[in-house]
N, C-alpha and C positions, 0 to 999 in steps of 0.2 A: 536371806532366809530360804528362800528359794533354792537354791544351791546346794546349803545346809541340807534339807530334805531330800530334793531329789540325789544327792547324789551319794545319798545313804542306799536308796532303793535297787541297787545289784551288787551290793559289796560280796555277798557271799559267791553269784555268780562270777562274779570275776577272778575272785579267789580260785575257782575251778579251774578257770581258761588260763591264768598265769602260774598255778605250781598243783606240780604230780600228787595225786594221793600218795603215792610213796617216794619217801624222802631219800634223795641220795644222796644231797651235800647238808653242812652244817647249816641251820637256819638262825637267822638273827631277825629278832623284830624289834624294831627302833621306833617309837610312839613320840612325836612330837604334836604339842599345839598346833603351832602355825610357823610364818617360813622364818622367822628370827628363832627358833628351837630350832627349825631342821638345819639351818647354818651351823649352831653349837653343835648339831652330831656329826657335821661333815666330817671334819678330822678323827672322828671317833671309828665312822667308818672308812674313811683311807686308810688307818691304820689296820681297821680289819681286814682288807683285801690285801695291803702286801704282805699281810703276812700268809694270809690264804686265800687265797684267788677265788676259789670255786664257792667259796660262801656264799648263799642264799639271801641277799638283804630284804629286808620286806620292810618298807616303812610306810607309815598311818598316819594320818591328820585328823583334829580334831575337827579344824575349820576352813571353809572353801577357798582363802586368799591363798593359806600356804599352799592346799592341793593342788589348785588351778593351777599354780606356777610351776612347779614339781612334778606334777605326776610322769613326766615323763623325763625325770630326772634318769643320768647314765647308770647310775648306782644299783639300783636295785629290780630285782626279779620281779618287785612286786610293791606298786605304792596305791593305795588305797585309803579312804576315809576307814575313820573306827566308827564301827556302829555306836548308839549310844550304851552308856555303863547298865545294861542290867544283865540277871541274873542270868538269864535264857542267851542273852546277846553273846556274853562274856564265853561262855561255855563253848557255843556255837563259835564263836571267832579261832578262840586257839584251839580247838578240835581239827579246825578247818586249816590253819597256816601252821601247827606244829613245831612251835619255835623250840629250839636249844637253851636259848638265850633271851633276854629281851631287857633292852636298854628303855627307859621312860625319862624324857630331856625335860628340868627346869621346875617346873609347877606342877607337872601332871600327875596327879593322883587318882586312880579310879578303882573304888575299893571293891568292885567287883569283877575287873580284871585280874587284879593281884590277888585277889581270892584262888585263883581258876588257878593262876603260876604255884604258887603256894601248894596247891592241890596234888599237880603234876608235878611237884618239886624243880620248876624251874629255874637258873639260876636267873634274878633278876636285880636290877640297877637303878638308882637315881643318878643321875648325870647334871653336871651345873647346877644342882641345887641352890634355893636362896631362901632363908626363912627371916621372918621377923615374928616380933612380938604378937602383933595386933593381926595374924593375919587369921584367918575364918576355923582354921583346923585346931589352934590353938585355944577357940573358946569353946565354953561346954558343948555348945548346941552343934560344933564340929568334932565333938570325938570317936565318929564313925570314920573321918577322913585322920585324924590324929592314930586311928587302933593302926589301918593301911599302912603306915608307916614302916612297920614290924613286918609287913610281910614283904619286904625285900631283902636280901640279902646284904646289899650297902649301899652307905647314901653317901653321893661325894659333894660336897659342899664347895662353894666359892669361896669362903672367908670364916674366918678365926668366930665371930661373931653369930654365924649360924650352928657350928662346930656345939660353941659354948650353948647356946638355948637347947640345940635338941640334947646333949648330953644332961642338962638340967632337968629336962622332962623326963630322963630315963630311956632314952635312946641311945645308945653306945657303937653301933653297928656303922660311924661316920666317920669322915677321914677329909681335912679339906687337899681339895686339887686344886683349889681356883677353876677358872672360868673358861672355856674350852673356846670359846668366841676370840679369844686372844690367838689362840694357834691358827683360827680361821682366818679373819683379816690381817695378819702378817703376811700370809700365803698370798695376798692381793698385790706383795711387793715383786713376786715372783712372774705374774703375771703379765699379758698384755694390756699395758692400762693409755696405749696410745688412740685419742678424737682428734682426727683433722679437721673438725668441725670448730672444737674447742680450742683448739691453737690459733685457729684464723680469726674466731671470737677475743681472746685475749690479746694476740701478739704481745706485747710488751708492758702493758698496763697490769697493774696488780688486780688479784679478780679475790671476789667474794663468791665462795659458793653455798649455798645455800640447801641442804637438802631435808627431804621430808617434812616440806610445811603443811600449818593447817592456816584457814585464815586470822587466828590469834595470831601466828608467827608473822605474816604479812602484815597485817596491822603494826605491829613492833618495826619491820623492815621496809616499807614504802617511806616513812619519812626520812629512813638515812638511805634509802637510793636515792629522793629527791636531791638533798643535799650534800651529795657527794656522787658528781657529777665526771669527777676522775676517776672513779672506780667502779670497776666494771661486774656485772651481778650473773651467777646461775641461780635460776633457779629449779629447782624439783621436787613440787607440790607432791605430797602425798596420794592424793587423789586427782587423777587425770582427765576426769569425765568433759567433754565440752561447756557445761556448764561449770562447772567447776572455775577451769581455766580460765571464761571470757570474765567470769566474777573477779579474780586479779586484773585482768587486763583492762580492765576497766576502768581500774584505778591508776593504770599506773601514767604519769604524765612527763614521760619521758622515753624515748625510742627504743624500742623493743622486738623482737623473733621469736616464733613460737618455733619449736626443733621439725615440728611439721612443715613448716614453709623453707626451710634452708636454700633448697634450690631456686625459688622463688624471689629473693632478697640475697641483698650484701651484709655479712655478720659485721666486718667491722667498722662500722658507722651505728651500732647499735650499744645501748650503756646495758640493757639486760638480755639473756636468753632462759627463756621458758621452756622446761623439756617438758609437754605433752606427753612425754611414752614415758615405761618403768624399763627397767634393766641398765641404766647408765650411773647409777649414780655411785658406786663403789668407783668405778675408773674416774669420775668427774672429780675425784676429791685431790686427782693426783694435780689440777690445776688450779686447785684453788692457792690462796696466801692468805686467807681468812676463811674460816669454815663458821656456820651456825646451822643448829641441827634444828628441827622442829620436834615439837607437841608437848612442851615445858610451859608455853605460853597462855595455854591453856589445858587443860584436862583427860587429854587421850593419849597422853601416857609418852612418855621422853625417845622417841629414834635412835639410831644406831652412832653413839659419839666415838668407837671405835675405831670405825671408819676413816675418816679425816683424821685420828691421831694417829692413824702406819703411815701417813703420808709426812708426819712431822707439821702439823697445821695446828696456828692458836684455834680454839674452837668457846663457840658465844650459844647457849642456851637460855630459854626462858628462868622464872623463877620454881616453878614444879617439878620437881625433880626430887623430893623425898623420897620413894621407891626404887631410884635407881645410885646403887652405893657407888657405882664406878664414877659417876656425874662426883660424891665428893672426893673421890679421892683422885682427881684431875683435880679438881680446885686446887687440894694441899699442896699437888705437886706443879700449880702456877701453869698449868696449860691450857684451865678452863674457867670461864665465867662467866656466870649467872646474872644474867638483868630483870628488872620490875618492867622496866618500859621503855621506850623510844628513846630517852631521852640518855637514859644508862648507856642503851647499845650504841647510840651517835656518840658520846664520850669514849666507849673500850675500843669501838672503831677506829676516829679516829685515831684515836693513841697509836693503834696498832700500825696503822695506815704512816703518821708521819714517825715514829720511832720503829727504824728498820732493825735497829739492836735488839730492842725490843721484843717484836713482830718474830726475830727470829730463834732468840731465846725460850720463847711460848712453844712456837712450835720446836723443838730441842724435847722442850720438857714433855711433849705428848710419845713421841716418838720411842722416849727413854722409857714410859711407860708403857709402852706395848710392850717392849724387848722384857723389861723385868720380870711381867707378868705370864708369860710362855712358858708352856711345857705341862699344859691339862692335859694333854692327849698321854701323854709318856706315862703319867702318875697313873691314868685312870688304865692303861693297857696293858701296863704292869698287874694288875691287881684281875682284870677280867680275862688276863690272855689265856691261862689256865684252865678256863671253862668254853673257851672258844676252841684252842687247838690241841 
């Protein structure tokens, strides 16, 4: 919360010190949530720079996890928190950064921003959009967020399903692209995704990776580390705080490396590694031969399953997962599966573990989904390059 606040309190200053009152290049403002939106724009703005280099990116956060990591992202002129949505705020921002353009990724609606674009006649964008039925904007007491809708110029949808609701409500101005996060983590293949860390950890044993746990996910996962004592574990808790960590560690009763100690210890005589820091775990999926994502298992919302499927990996999540559509449609396509408890994941485990046909079929079928799923970025540049260049 802290964060939150303070680091609303020089947004306009800063705004000064990173771009000229007078505009020479094209300006784009790209508004994401947090750092899984600003993922879904990356491709959005790769696209934008080769096609014009000198473009001005300016992008905004709503919340201090994705800023903190970002703000000194390569991308852009200009990355900064949005002030909050009011009327004086709204006016004052884009007065202030002057966009051309302005892209808003996934959920963000803020009807007093969109007001101001509107005003200025900006052209303006939803990006990866996702709707359902039941969500807040949809019910009466949300039809100030449902009018905002209208004032963008087009909304591109993920799926057939969103397509069809908002045309029912009288929204027309939609078109699906699918999911822009697909173009992103394919791009992971491209990459360097080599840990010498992680190869000395594995050598030859089949490894489970594990990324983005909470302690629901750990509760589900410490009885099939115990009992499966040939198979080797990462893990990467969501939250890395020291306390955090000794609270798994504590439990686990069986030999283990936290990624802070490496030089300190020998990896391979250990059945798990604990990575204490963030930024590894996109390359870490490339070692896995079993992936399970976290926060299905309980209530803070399903991680990144995309990830581990560019690698071609079976992939094992909680039972929570209604909000997130791409979770069923891995199921259908036999790459992913959902458990209640301990007892589920020691079952789909092993299977996977001793049916190597199996094991490698699953991951086949993730992989084939990523590829199918490609080409948000083309549908969606297609359609905004005209107001860019």
């Amino acid at each position: 919360m802290k964060l939150f606040v303070e680091g609303r309190k020089n947004v306009f200053q800063q705004i000064q010190r990173k771009l000229s009152a007078k505009k020479e290049h094209k300006r784009i403002w790209i508004h994401t949530a947090s750092l899984g939106e600003y993922e879904q724009a990356v491709p959005i703005i790769e696209g934008i720079l080769a096609h014009n280099p000198t473009s001005e990116i300016i992008i905004s956060f709503f919340s201090p996890s994705g800023y903190e990591i970002k703000k000194n992202n390569p991308y852009a002129k200009l990355t900064t928190y949005l002030p909050l949505d009011t009327k004086t705020n709204a006016k004052k921002f884009i007065e202030a950064i002057q966009p051309d353009i302005a892209l808003f990724i996934k959920y963000e609606i803020w009807p007093n921003y969109l007001d101001q674009l509107k005003k200025r006649e900006t052209p303006t964008y939803l990006v990866s959009a996702n709707f359902r039925k039941n969500q807040f904007l949809f019910h009466p007491l949300g039809g100030f967020m449902f009018a905002a809708l209208k004032s963008f110029n087009h909304i591109f949808v993920q799926h057939q399903d969103s397509l069809h609701l908002l045309k029912d409500k009288g929204i027309h101005h939609v078109s699906v692209s699918g999911d822009t996060r697909f173009d992103r983590v394919y791009q992971q293949l491209q990459m360097q995704n080599k840990l010498a860390f992680a190869e000395e950890f594995k050598q030859q044993q089949l490894c489970m990776v594990c990324g983005s746990t909470w302690p629901e996910d750990e509760t589900l996962l410490l009885e099939v580390i115990h009992k499966n004592p040939e198979l080797k574990f990462i893990i990467a808790p969501h939250e890395v705080e020291k306390k955090r960590i000794h609270s798994l560690t504590e439990k686990l009763k069986t030999s283990y490396i936290l990624h802070s100690q490496l030089q300190k210890s020998s990896l391979r005589d250990k059945q798990v590694l604990i990575i204490d820091n963030i930024g590894l775990l996109s390359r870490l999926y490339a070692y896995a031969d079993i992936a399970y994502v976290g926060g299905a298992a309980g209530n803070t919302g399903l991680h990144n399953i995309l990830e581990p499927a560019t690698f071609g990996v079976p992939i094992i999540i909680g039972e929570n997962h209604k909000k997130f559509p791409e979770a069923d449609l891995l199921i259908k396509e036999k790459a992913l599966f959902s458990v209640t408890d301990s007892q589920a994941l020691q079952t789909i485990v092993k299977k996977l573990v001793m049916d190597t046909d199996f094991r490698i079929d699953t991951g086949k079928n993730s992989f084939r989904f990523i590829e199918k799923n490609r080409g948000a970025k083309n549908r969606i540049m297609m359609e905004i390059k005209e107001k860019i260049f």
